[in-house]
C-alpha positions as CSV (number, residue, x, y, z in Angstrom):
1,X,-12.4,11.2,-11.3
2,X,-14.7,13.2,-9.0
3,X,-14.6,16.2,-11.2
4,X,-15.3,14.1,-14.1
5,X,-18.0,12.5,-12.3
6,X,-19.7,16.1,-11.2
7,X,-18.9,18.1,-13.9
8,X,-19.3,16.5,-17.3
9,X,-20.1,12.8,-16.9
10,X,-23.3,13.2,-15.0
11,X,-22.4,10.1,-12.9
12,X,-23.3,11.6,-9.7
13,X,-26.3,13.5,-11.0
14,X,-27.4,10.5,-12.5
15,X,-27.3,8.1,-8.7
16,X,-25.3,5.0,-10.6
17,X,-24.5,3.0,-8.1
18,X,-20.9,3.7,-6.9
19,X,-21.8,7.9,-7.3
20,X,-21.9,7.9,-3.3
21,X,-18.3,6.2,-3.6
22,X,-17.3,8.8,-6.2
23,X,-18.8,12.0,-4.3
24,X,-16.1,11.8,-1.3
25,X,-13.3,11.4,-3.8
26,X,-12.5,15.1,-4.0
27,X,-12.1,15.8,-0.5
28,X,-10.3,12.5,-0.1
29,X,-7.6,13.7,-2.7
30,X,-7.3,17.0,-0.6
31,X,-6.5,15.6,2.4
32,X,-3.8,13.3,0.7
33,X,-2.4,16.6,-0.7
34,X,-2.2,18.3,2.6
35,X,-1.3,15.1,4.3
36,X,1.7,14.6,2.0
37,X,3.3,18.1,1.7
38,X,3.0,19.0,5.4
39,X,5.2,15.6,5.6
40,X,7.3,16.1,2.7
41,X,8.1,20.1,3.8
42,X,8.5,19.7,8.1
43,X,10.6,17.0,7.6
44,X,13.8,19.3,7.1
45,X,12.9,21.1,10.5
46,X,11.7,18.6,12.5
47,X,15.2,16.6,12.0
48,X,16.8,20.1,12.6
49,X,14.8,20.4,15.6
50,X,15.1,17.1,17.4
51,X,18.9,17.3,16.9
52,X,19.0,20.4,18.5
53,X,20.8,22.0,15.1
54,X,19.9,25.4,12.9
55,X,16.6,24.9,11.5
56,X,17.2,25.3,7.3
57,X,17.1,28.9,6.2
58,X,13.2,30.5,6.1
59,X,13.8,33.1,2.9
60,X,14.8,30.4,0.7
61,X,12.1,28.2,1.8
62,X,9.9,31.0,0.7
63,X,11.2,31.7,-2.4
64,X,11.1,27.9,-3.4
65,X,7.6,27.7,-2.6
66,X,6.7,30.3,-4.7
67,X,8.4,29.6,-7.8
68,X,7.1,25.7,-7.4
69,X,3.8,27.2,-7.1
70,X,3.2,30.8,-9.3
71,X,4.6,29.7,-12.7
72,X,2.7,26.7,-13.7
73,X,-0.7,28.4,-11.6
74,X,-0.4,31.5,-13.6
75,X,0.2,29.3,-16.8
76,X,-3.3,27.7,-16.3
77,X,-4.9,30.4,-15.2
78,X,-4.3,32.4,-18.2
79,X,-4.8,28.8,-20.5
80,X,-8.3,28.9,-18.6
81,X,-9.2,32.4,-18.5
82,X,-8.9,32.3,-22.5
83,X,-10.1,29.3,-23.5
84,X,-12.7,28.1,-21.3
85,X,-14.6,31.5,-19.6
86,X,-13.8,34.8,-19.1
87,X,-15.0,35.2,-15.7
88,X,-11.3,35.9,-14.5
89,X,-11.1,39.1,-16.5
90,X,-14.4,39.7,-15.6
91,X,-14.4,39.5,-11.9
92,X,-12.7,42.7,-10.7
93,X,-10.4,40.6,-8.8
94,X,-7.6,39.4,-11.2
95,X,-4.3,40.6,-8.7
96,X,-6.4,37.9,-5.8
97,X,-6.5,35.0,-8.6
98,X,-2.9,35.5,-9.7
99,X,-1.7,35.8,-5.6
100,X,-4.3,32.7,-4.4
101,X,-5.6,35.5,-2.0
102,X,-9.0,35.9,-3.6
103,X,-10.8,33.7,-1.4
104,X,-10.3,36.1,1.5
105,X,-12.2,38.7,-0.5
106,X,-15.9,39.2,0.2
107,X,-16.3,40.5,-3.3
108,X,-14.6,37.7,-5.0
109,X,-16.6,34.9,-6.4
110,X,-16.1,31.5,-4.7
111,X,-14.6,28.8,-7.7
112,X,-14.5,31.4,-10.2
113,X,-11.5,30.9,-12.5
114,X,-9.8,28.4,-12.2
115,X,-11.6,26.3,-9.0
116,X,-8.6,24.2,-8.1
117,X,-6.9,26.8,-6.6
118,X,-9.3,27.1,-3.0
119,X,-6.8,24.2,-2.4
120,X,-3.8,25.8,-3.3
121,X,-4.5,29.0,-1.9
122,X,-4.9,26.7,2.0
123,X,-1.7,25.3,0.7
124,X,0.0,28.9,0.3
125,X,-1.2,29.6,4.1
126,X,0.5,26.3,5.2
127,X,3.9,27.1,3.5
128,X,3.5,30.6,6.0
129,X,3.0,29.3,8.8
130,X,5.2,26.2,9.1
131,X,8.4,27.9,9.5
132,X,6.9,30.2,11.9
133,X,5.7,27.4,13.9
134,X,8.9,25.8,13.6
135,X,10.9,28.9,14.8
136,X,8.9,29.5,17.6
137,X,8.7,25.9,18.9
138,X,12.4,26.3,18.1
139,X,12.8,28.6,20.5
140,X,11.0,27.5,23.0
141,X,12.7,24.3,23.3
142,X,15.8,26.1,23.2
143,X,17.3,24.7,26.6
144,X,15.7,21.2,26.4
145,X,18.9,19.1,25.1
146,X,17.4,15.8,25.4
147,X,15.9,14.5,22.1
148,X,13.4,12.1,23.6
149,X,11.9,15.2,25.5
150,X,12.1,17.4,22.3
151,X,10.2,15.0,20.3
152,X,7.9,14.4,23.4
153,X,6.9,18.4,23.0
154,X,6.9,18.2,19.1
155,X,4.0,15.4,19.8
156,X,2.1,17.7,22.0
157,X,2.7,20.8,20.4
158,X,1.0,18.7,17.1
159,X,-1.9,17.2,19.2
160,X,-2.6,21.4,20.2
161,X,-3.0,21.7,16.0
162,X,-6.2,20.2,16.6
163,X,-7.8,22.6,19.3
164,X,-8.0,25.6,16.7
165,X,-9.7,23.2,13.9
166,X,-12.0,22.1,16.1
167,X,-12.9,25.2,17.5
168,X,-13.1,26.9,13.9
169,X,-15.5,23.9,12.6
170,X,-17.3,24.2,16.1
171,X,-18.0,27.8,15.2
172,X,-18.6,27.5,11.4
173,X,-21.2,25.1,12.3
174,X,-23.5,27.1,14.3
175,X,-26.4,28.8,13.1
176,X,-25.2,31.8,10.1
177,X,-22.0,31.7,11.4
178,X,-20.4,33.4,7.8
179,X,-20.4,33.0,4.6
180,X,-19.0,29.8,2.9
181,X,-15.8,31.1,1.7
182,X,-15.3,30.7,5.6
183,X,-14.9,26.7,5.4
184,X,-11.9,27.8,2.4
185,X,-9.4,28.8,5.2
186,X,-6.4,26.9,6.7
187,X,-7.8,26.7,10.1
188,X,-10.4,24.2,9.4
189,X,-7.8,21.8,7.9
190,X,-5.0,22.4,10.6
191,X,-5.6,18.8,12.1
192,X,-5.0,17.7,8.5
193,X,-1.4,19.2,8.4
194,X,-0.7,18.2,11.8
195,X,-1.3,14.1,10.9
196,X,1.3,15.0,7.9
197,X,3.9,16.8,10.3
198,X,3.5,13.6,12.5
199,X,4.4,11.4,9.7
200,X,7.2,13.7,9.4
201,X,8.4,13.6,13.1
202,X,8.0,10.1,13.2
203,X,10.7,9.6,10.1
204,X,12.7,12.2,11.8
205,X,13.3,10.6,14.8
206,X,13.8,6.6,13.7
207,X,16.4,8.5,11.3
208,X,18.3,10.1,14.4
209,X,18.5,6.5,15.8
210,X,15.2,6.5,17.8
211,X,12.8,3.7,17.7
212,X,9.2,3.5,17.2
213,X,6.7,0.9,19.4
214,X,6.9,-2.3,17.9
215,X,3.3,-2.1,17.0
216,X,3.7,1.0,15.0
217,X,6.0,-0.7,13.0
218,X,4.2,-3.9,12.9
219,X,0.6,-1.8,11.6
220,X,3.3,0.5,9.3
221,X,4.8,-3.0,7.6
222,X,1.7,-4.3,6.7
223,X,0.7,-2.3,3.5
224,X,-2.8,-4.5,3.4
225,X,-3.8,-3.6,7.3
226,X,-3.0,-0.2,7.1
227,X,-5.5,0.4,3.5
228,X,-7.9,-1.6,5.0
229,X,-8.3,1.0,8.1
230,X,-8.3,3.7,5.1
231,X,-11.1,2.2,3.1
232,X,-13.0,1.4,6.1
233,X,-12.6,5.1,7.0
234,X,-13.8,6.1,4.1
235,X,-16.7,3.9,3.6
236,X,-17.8,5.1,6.8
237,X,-17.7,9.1,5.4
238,X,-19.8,7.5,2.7
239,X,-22.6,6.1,5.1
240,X,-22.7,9.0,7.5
241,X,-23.3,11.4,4.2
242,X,-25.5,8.5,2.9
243,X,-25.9,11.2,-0.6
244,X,-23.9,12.0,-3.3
245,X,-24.2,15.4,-2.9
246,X,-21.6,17.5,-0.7
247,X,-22.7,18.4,2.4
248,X,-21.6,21.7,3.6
249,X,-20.7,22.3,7.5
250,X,-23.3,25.0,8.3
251,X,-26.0,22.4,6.8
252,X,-24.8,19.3,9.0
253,X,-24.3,18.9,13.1
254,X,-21.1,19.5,15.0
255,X,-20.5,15.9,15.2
256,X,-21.2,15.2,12.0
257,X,-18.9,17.6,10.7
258,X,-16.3,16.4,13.3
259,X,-16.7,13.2,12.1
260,X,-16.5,13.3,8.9
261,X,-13.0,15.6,9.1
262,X,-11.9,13.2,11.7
263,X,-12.3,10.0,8.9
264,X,-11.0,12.2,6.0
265,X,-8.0,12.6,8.0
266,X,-7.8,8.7,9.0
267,X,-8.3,7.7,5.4
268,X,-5.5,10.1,4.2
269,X,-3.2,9.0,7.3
270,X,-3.7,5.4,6.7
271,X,-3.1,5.1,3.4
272,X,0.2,7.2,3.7
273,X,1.4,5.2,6.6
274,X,2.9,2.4,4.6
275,X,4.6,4.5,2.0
276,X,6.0,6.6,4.6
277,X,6.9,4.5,7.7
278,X,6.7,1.0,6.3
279,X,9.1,-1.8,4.7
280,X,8.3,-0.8,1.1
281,X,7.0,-4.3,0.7
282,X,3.7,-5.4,-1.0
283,X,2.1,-5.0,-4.3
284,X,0.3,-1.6,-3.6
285,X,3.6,-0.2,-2.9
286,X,5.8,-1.7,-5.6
287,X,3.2,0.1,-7.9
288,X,3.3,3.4,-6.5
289,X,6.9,2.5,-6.6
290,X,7.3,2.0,-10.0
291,X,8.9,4.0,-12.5
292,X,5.3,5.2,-14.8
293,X,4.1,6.1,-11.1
294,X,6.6,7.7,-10.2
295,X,6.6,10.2,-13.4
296,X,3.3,10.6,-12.7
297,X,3.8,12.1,-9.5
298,X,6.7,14.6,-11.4
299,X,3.7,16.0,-13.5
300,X,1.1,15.7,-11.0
301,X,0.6,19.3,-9.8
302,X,0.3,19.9,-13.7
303,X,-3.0,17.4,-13.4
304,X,-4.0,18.9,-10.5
305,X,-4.1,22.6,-12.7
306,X,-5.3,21.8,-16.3
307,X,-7.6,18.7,-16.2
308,X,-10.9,21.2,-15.2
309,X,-9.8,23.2,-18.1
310,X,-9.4,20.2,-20.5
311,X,-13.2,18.8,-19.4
312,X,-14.4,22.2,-20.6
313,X,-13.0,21.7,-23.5
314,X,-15.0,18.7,-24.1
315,X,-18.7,18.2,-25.6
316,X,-21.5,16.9,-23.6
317,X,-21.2,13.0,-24.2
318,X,-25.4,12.9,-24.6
319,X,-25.5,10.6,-27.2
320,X,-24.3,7.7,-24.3
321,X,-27.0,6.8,-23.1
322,X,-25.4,5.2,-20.0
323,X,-24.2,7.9,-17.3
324,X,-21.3,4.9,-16.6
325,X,-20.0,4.6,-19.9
326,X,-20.1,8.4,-20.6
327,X,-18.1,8.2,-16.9
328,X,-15.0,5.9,-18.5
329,X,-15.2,7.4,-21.6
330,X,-14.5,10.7,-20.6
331,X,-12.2,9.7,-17.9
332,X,-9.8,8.2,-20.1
333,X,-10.2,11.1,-22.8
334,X,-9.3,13.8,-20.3
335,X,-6.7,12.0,-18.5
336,X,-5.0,11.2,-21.8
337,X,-5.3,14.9,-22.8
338,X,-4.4,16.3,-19.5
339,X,-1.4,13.9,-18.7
340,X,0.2,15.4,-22.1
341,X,-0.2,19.0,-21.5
342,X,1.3,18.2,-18.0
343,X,4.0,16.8,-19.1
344,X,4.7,19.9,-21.4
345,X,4.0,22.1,-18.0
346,X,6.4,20.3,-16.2
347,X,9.5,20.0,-18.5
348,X,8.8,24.0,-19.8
349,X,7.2,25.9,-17.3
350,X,7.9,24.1,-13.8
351,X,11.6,22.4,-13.9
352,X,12.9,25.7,-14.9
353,X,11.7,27.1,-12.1
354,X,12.3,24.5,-9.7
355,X,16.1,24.0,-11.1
356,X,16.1,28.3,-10.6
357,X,15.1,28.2,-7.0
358,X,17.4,25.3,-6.0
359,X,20.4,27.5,-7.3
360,X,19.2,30.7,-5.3
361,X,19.2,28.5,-2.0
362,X,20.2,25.1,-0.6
363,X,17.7,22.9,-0.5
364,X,17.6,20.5,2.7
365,X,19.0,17.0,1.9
366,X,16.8,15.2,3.3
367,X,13.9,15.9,0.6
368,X,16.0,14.7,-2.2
369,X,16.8,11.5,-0.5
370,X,14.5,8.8,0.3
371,X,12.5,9.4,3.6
372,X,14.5,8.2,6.3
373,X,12.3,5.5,7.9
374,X,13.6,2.6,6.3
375,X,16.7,0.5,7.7
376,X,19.7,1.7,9.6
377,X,20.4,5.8,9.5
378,X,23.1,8.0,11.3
379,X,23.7,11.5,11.0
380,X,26.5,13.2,9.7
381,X,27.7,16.2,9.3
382,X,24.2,17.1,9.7
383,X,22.8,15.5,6.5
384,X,20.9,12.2,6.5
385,X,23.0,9.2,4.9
386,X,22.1,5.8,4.6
């Protein structure tokens, strides 16, 4: 919707009411991203950690990560590259594109090719450093035997996530202070990931048997409450921008950055917690719940890479007169298009892959099973059960 919006619709351009809605969108959809895989991928090692037990195996980690990722990238890449603008071939910097290193590059081009892939190339830095986190912290907590006091330092260790991304934004925000491909690196989203990893320690622990305060699970129960604190979150990033236009850090105040990192965060957090901690009750969950939704997500990352190069496909709507209409109507011709070709990336290009890496390495249980948050859980023979 927000690339829609910017790109071909002219929505935003255009000040409809609802653009300053539709500006944040982007960003919001990021931080869900980061927010959901940094859950999704420390789960196996927190549980390994607060049990005191080997932490899963770091080389096949690796090597899944890069087969999910590569295949389908490269795919669109080249599908882009071809069919939409050459500026790939063009560049002098095709090996950075095809690794998601490019942005690191001074010479490289910020959003050239295919633009998407600033996020994925943050993501690629995540999948790095988390099992280097985890077997450090692993070792360091390698004589505490008591899981309440290993989860205690988890919790810390999380809230220290922050002190890097604040101090990077801090930095980034004063006067010159680099070039823009600066705000592109992981360390100004690290507090991002760490609100993920907490979700993740959190479903950890209640599925070792721990408990969680009764007001956490009260809040966590209540689908409504907790998308109320998102949308008020994210109304608030709204009137602090008060434009449609994004705002970049080195042309905003500290605090204004800080806040507006601080909601993004909030929004993504809040409207996770239900899904993730909660009773799987309420309307909004029996939706994302159901079974459309839930293909969706299988050929989501396929969305994620070939909707920009489906709207460049597309003509210039001009003969709409309305900058609404010309909003819908290209919303629902590129999400019809795009869904399709994902599908076909997904069954062709990504399964394969995904089936490939899960043979070359054992893939921690407790990923393929439902997170571990809901009713009663033991452990046994190291593998969650319900």
């Amino acid at each position: 919707m927000y690339h829609v919006g910017t790109a071909q619709s002219g929505f935003l351009q255009a000040a409809e009411p609802g653009a300053h809605l539709l500006a944040n969108l982007g960003n919001f959809g990021v931080a869900v991203f980061f927010l959901l895989s940094s859950f999704l991928l420390f789960q196996p090692f927190a549980l390994s950690s607060i049990t005191n037990q080997k932490l899963p195996p770091v080389a096949p980690f690796y090597i899944r990560r890069a087969m999910r990722i590569f295949p389908a990238y490269w795919l669109a890449l080249v599908a882009w590259s071809i069919s939409v603008t050459p500026e790939v071939r063009a560049s002098g910097t095709v090996v950075g594109k095809l690794l998601l290193i490019d942005q690191y590059d001074p010479n490289s081009g910020i959003f050239t090719g295919l633009a998407v892939s600033w996020s994925l190339a943050i993501e690629l830095a995540f999948y790095i450093v988390l099992p280097i986190y985890a077997v450090i912290l692993s070792k360091l907590l390698g004589r505490v035997s008591s899981p309440n006091r290993r989860i205690a330092w988890h919790a810390i260790c999380l809230a220290f996530w922050y002190v890097p991304a604040v101090g990077y934004r801090y930095w980034l925000s004063t006067a010159n202070n680099g070039p823009f491909r600066y705000q592109l690196w992981i360390f100004a989203y690290l507090d991002w990931f760490a609100l993920g990893m907490l979700l993740a320690l959190a479903s950890a622990w209640l599925a070792t048997g721990g408990s969680l305060a009764q007001s956490v699970r009260d809040l966590a129960n209540r689908t409504w409450a907790c998308w109320t604190i998102a949308g008020m979150s994210y109304a608030s990033i709204v009137i602090l921008l008060d434009s449609p236009k994004m705002i970049r850090i080195p042309l905003e105040s500290f605090l204004l950055t800080s806040l507006r990192y601080a909601l993004q965060g909030f929004a993504a957090f809040f409207f996770l917690l239900p899904a993730i901690l909660g009773g799987g009750v309420g309307t909004g969950l029996r939706i994302l719940g159901s079974r459309p939704m839930i293909w969706l997500g299988k050929v989501s990352f396929g969305i994620c890479l070939w909707h920009l190069t489906v709207i460049g496909w597309l003509p210039d709507f001009d003969s709409i007169s309305s900058a609404r209409l010309r909003l819908l109507t290209t919303l629902a011709i590129v999400l019809t298009i795009t869904v399709a070709i994902s599908a076909l990336s997904y069954y062709l290009a990504e399964r394969p892959f995904i089936e490939l890496s899960r043979r070359r390495g054992s893939v921690p249980r407790f990923n393929r099973q439902m997170s571990a948050s809901r009713g009663t859980h033991q452990i046994e023979q190291g593998v969650f059960v319900k």
